[in-house]
KELOFI-55701 format. One line per 5 residues: number of its first residue (from 1); their letters; for each residue x, y negated, z of C-alpha. Coordinates in Angstrom, 2 decimals, padded with zeros to 5 digits. Example, Ala and Ser with C-alpha at 12.3 -4.5 7.8 and 13.67 -1.06 7.14 Angstrom:
<atoms>
1> AS> 012.30/004.50/007.80; 013.67/001.06/007.14
</atoms>
This chain:
<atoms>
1> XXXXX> 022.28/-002.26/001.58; 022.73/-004.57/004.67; 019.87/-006.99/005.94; 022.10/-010.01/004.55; 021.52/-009.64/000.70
6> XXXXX> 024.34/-011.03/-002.13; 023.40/-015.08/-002.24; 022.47/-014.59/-005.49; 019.92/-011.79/-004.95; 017.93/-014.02/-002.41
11> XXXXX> 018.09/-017.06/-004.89; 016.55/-014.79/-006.93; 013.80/-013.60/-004.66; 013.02/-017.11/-003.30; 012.06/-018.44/-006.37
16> XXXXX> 009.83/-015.86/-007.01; 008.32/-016.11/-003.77; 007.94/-020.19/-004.22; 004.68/-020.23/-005.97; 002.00/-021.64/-003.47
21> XXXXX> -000.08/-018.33/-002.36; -003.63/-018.17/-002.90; -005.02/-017.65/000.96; -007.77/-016.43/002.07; -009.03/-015.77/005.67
26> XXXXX> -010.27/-012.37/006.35; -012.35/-011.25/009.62; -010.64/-009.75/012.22; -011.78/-007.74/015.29; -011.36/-009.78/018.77
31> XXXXX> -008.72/-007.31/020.18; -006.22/-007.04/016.95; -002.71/-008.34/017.85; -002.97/-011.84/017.53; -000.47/-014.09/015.40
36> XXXXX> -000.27/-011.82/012.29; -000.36/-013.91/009.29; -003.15/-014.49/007.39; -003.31/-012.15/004.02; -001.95/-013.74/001.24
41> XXXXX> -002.43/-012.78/-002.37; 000.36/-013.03/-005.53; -002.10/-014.74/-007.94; -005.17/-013.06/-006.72; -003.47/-009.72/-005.94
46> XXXXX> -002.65/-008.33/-002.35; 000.43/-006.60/-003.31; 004.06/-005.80/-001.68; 005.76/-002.82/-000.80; 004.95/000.43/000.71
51> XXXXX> 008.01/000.77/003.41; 008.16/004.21/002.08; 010.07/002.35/-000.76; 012.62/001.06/002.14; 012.90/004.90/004.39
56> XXXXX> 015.81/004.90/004.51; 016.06/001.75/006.43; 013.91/000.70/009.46; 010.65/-001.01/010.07; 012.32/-003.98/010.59
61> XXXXX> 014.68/-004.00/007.72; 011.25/-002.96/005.50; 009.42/-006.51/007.07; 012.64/-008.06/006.37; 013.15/-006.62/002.61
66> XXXXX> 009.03/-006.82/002.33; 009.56/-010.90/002.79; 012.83/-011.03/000.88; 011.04/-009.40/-002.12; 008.29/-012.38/-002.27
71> XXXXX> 005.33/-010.29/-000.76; 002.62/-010.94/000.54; 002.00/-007.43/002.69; 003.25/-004.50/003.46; 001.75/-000.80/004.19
76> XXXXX> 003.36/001.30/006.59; 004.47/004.79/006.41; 003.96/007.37/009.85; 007.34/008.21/011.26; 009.54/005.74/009.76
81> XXXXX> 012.53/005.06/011.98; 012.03/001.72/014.19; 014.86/-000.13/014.82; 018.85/000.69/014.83; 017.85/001.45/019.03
86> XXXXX> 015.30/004.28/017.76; 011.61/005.39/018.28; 008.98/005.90/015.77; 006.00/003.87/014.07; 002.53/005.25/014.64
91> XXXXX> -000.10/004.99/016.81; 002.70/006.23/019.81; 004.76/002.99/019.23; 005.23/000.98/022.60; 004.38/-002.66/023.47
96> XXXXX> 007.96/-003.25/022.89; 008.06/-002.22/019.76; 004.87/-004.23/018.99; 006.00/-007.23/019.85; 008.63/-006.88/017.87
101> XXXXX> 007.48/-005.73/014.78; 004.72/-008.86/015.36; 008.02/-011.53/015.93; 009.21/-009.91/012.40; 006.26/-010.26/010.62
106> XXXXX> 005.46/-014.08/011.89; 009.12/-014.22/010.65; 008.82/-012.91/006.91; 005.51/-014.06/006.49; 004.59/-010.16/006.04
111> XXXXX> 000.95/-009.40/006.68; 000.30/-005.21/007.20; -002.13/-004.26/005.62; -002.77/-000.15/005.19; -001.34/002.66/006.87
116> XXXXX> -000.36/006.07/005.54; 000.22/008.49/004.06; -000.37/010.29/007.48; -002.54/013.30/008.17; -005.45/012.93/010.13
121> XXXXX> -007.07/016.05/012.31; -010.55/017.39/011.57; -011.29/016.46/015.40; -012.66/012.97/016.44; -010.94/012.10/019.49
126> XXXXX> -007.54/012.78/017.38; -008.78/010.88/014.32; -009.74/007.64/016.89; -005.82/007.46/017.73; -005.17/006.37/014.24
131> XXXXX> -007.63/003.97/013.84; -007.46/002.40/017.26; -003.83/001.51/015.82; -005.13/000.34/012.52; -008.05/-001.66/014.50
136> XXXXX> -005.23/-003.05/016.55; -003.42/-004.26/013.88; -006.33/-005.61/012.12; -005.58/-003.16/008.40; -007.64/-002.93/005.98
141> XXXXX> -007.23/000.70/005.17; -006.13/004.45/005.80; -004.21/006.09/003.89; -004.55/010.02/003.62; -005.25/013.24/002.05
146> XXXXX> -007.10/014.83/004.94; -009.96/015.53/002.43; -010.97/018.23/005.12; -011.50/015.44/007.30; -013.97/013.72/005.59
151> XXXXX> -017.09/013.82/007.63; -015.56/012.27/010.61; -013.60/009.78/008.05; -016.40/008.40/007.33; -018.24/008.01/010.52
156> XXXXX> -015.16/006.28/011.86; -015.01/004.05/008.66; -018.10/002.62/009.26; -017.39/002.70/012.96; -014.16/000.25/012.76
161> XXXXX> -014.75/-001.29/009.47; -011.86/000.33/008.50; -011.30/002.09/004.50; -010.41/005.61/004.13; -008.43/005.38/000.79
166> XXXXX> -007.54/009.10/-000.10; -003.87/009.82/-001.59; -002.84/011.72/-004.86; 000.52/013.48/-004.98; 001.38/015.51/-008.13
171> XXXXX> -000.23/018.53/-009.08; 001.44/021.58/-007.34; 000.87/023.93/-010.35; 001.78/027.27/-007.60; -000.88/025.80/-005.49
176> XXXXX> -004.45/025.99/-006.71; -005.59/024.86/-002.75; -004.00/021.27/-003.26; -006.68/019.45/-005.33; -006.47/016.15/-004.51
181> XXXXX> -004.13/015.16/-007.41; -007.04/015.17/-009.40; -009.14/012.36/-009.42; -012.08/014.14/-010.35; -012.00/016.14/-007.03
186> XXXXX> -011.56/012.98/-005.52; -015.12/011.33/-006.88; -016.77/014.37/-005.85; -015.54/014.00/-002.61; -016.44/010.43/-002.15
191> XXXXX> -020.07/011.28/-003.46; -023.03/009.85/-001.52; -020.85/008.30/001.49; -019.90/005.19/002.53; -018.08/002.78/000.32
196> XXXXX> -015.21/002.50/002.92; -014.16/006.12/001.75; -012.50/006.50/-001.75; -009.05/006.50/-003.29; -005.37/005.08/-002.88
201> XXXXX> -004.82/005.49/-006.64; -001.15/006.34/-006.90; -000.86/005.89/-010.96; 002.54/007.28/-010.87; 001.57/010.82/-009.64
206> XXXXX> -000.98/010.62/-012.03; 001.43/010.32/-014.35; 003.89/013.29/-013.49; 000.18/015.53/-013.06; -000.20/014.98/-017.25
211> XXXXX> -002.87/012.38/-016.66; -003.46/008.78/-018.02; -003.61/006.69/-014.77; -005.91/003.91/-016.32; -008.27/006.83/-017.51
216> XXXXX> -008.28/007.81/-013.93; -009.14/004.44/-012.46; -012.16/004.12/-015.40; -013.48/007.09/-013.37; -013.32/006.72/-009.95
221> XXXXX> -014.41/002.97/-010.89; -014.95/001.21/-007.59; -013.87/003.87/-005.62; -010.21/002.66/-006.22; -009.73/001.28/-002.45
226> XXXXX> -006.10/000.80/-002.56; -003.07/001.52/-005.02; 000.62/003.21/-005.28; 000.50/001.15/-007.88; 003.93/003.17/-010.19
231> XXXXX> 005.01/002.06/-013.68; 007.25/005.21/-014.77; 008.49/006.15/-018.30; 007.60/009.34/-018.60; 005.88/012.81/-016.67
236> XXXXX> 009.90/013.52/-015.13; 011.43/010.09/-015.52; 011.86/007.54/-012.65; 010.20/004.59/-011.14; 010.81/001.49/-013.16
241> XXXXX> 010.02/-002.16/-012.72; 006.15/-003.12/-013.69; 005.90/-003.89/-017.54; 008.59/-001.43/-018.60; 006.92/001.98/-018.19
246> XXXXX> 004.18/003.72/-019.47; 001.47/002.84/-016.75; -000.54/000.31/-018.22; 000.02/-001.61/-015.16; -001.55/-004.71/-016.53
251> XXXXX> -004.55/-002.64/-017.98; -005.10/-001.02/-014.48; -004.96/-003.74/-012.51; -007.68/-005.55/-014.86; -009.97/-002.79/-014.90
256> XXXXX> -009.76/-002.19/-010.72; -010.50/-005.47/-010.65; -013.83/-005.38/-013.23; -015.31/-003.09/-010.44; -014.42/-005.58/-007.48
261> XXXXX> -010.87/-003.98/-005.99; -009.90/-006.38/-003.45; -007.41/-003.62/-001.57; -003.98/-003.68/-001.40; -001.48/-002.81/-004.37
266> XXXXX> 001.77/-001.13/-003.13; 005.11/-000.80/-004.80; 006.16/002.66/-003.71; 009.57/002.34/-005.31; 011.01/005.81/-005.02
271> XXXXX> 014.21/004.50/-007.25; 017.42/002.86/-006.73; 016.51/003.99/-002.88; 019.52/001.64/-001.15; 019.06/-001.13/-003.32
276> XXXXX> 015.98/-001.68/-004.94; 014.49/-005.03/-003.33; 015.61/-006.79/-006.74; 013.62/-004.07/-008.45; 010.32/-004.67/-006.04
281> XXXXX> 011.17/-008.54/-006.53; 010.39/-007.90/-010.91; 007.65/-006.12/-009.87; 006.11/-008.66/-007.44; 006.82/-011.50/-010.33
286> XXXXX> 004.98/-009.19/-013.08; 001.89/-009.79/-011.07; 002.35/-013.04/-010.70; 002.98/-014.04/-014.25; 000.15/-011.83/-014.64
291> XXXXX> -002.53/-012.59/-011.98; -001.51/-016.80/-013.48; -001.99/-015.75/-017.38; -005.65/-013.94/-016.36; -006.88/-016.84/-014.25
296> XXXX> -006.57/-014.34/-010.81; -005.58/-017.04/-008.65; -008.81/-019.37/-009.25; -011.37/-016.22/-008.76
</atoms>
């Protein structure tokens, strides 16, 4: 894929992208990077690509394919691959680098919103690197499953107002020590602290673990900070566009929602890896022909 898409693939994606966005105007510290654009929802969703979905491209391309799509936001992934000059996106990125990943934003119309999956050290002064980037960029949330971390998640959650939304990969059957697949584990984790801590429901996992992802967002109930939000066809099959799997994406998103989810819902698209912005495009219209049938954009 190059950054100049087939005429009739941005066509395609501009009309789904026409709709006039719901806006809302959320509270920012004094010292974020100024200029980002204000979060905008698809019919009362916050939902756009996680750039994991574009790695094998570069931040910039992701902004780029993020606004080509018809998002609204975008969460970064740790380490992705800059620009075509180099360097790496993290907390180490220069002022250079910000600036320009700010120009491309104001661009697209992209607003960042989480950060992750990236581990984060048991050891505060560590920790404070990754949130004095998310603070910087005004996020909403973490993503992680530094479950170990938790005690000095939490205290820096409340800290810089910032959610902790812990990750779910599959379950690693030749692993017992990797529990956080299971949502369960999860809740108990989340027990007794701070709101700002819960989980980045990725229903897909769920899925290839042998669970019902809508059974696991019943449970964890308001907990459900943030989404990999995955419509698949089966425990082994691939990623496929919202509506056409065996997710329940319409179910899930209307019971997050019943217990106040207001986070961000990313398409980690982890199919049709060099060409799938028409793919994130269906998705990003299934929630809008959604979020306008269930009266989303008026709430």
């Amino acid at each position: 894929m190059h950054s100049s898409l087939p005429r009739r693939h941005f066509l395609r994606n501009a009309a789904l992208a026409a709709a006039a966005p719901f806006v809302v105007s959320p509270s920012r510290a004094a010292d974020t990077i100024s200029g980002i654009p204000k979060l905008r929802s698809v019919a009362g969703t916050f939902i756009g690509p996680q750039a994991w979905t574009f790695n094998r491209f570069t931040v910039l391309e992701a902004i780029e394919f993020a606004g080509r799509s018809g998002a609204s936001v975008i969460e970064w992934f740790p380490g992705q691959k800059f620009s075509k000059d180099g360097g790496s996106w993290g907390p180490g990125a220069t002022p250079e680098m910000e600036k320009m990943a700010l120009d491309a934003l104001q661009k697209w119309n992209i607003t960042p919103m989480n950060f992750g999956v990236t581990g984060i050290a048991n050891d505060e002064t560590e920790a404070r690197k990754t949130f004095d980037f998310a603070k910087r960029w005004g996020l909403y949330g973490i993503t992680t499953e530094s479950v170990e971390s938790v005690a000095i998640l939490e205290k820096l959650a409340a800290e810089y107002d910032i959610r902790v939304c812990f990750h779910n990969h599959p379950r690693q059957p030749n692993n017992p020590n990797y529990k956080v697949w299971d949502p369960q584990f999860i809740l108990d984790t989340c027990k007794d602290r701070d709101p700002r801590i819960g989980a980045c429901a990725d229903t897909g996992h769920w899925i290839r673990s042998g669970l019902n992802a809508l059974d696991a967002v019943k449970l964890l109930k308001s907990r459900v900070l943030s989404m990999h939000l995955k419509d698949r066809v089966d425990e082994k099959g691939e990623d496929v566009p919202y509506g056409t799997g065996k997710a329940s994406v319409d179910a899930i998103l209307t019971e997050a929602r019943s217990h106040g989810f207001k986070g961000n819902a990313s398409i980690e698209y982890e199919t049709n890896w060099d060409h799938s912005i028409t793919d994130v495009a269906q998705c990003i219209g299934y929630v809008r022909g959604l979020g306008l049938a269930r009266g989303w954009d008026k709430a």
